[in-house]
C-alpha positions as CSV (number, residue, x, y, z in Angstrom):
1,X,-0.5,4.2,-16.5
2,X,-2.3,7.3,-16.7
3,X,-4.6,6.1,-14.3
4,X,-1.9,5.5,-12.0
5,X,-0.2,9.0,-12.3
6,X,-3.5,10.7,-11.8
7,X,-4.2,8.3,-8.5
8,X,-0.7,9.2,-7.6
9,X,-1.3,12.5,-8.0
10,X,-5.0,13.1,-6.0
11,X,-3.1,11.2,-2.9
12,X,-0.3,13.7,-2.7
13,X,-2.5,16.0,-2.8
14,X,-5.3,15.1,-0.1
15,X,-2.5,13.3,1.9
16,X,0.3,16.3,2.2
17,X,1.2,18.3,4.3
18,X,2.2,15.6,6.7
19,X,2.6,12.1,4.5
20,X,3.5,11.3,1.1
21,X,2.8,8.2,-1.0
22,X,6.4,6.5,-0.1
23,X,5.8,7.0,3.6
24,X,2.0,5.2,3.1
25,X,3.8,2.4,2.3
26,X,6.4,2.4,5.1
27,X,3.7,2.6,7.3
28,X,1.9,-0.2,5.7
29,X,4.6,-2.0,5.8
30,X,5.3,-1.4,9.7
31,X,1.6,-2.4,10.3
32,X,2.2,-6.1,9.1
33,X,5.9,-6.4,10.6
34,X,6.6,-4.0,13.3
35,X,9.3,-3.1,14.5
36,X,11.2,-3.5,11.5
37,X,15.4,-2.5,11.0
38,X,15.8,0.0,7.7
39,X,17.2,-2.6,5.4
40,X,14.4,-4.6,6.1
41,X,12.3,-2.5,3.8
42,X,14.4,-1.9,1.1
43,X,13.5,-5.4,-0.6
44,X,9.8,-3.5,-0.6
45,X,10.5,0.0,-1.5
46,X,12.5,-1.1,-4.6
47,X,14.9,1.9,-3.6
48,X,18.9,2.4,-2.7
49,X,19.7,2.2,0.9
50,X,20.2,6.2,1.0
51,X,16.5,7.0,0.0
52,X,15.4,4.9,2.2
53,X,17.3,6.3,5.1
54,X,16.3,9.6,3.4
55,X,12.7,8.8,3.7
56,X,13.1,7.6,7.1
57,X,14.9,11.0,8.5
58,X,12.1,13.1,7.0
59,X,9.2,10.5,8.9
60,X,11.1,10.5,11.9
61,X,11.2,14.7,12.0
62,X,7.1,14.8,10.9
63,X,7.0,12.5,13.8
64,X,5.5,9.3,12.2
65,X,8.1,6.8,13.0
66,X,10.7,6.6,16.0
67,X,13.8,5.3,15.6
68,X,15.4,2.7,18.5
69,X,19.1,1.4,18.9
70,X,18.9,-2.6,19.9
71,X,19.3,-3.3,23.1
72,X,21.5,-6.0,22.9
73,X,23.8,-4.9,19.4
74,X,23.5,-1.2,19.8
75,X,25.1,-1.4,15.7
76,X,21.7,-2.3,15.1
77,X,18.3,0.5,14.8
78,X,14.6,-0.3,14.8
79,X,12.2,1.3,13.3
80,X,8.6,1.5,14.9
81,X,5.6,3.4,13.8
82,X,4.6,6.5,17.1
83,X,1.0,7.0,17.5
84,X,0.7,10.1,15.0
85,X,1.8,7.9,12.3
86,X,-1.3,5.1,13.4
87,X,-3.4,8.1,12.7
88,X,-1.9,9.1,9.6
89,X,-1.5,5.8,8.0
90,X,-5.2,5.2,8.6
91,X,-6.2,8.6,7.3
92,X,-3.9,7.2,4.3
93,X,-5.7,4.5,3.8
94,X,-8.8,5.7,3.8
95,X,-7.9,8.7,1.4
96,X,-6.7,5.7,-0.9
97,X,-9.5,4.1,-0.7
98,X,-12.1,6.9,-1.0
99,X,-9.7,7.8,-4.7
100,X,-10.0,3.6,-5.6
101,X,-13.9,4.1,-5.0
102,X,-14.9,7.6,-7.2
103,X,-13.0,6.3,-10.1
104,X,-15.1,2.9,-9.7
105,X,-18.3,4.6,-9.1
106,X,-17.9,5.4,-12.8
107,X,-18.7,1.8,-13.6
108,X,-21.6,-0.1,-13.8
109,X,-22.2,-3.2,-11.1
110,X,-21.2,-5.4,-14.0
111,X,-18.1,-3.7,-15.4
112,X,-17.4,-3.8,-11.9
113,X,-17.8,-6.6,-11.1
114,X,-15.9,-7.6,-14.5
115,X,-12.9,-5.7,-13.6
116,X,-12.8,-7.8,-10.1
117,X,-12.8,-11.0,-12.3
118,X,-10.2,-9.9,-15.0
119,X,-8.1,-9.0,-12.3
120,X,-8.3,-12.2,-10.9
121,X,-7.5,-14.2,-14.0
122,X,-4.5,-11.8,-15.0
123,X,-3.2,-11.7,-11.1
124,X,-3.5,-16.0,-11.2
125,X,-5.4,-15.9,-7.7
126,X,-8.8,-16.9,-9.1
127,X,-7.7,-19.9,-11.7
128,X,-7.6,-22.3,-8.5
129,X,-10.6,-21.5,-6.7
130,X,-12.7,-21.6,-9.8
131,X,-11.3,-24.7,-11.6
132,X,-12.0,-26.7,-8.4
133,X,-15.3,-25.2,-8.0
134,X,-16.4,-25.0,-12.2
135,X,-17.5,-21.6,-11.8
136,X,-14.8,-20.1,-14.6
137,X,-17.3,-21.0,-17.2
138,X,-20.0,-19.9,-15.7
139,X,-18.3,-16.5,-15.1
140,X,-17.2,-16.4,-18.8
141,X,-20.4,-17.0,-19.9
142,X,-22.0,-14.3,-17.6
143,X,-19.9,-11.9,-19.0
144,X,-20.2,-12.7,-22.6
């Protein structure tokens, strides 16, 4: 956990002034489903309905998203991503990423690349791959 917070923490702070954490992930989010309506990303954002339109008022005033009334059901708003918030969602990702990488630089090539496989096994993605394949033992027994 304390990992997390202090992740959390270095992104705010390389990432402000003009995106936070919570609008990262909106913009991740836009990426893979673009142009998406607001309650579409509340099953995501694990969040009430008023944050998230709370979130979106503030991105929409920094000028990362746009906002777009249907043009067939006028009840109903879209939510696209403008070109500022392409830039800042990359530079978001990047900062992310850069963070992920100096607190793994701290490991060795094998506790590295022992942290990739624990991950695996707890996460359930590499059980498959390496049943069919019989290389589970052979990674157990490289790391023991």
């Amino acid at each position: 956990m304390k990992l997390s917070k202090d992740w959390q923490s270095q992104m705010e702070a390389e990432m402000s002034p003009h995106l936070t954490g919570g609008q990262l992930q909106v913009l991740e989010l836009l990426q893979a489903n673009e142009p998406m309506k607001p309650s579409e990303l509340l099953p995501h954002l694990e969040t009430t309905p008023a944050a998230v339109t709370t979130l979106l008022d503030r991105m929409e005033r920094n000028g990362l998203v746009k906002r777009t009334r249907d043009e067939s059901d006028r009840r109903i708003v879209w939510i696209s991503t403008t070109d500022f918030g392409h830039t800042e969602r990359e530079r978001g990702l990047r900062i992310r990423s850069d963070i992920v990488n100096r607190s793994l630089d701290r490991l060795s090539a094998h506790n590295r690349q022992l942290l990739v496989y624990l991950i695996g096994k707890v996460s359930g993605t590499r059980d498959k791959k390496r049943a069919a394949s019989g290389e589970e033992a052979t990674a157990i027994q490289a790391t023991s």
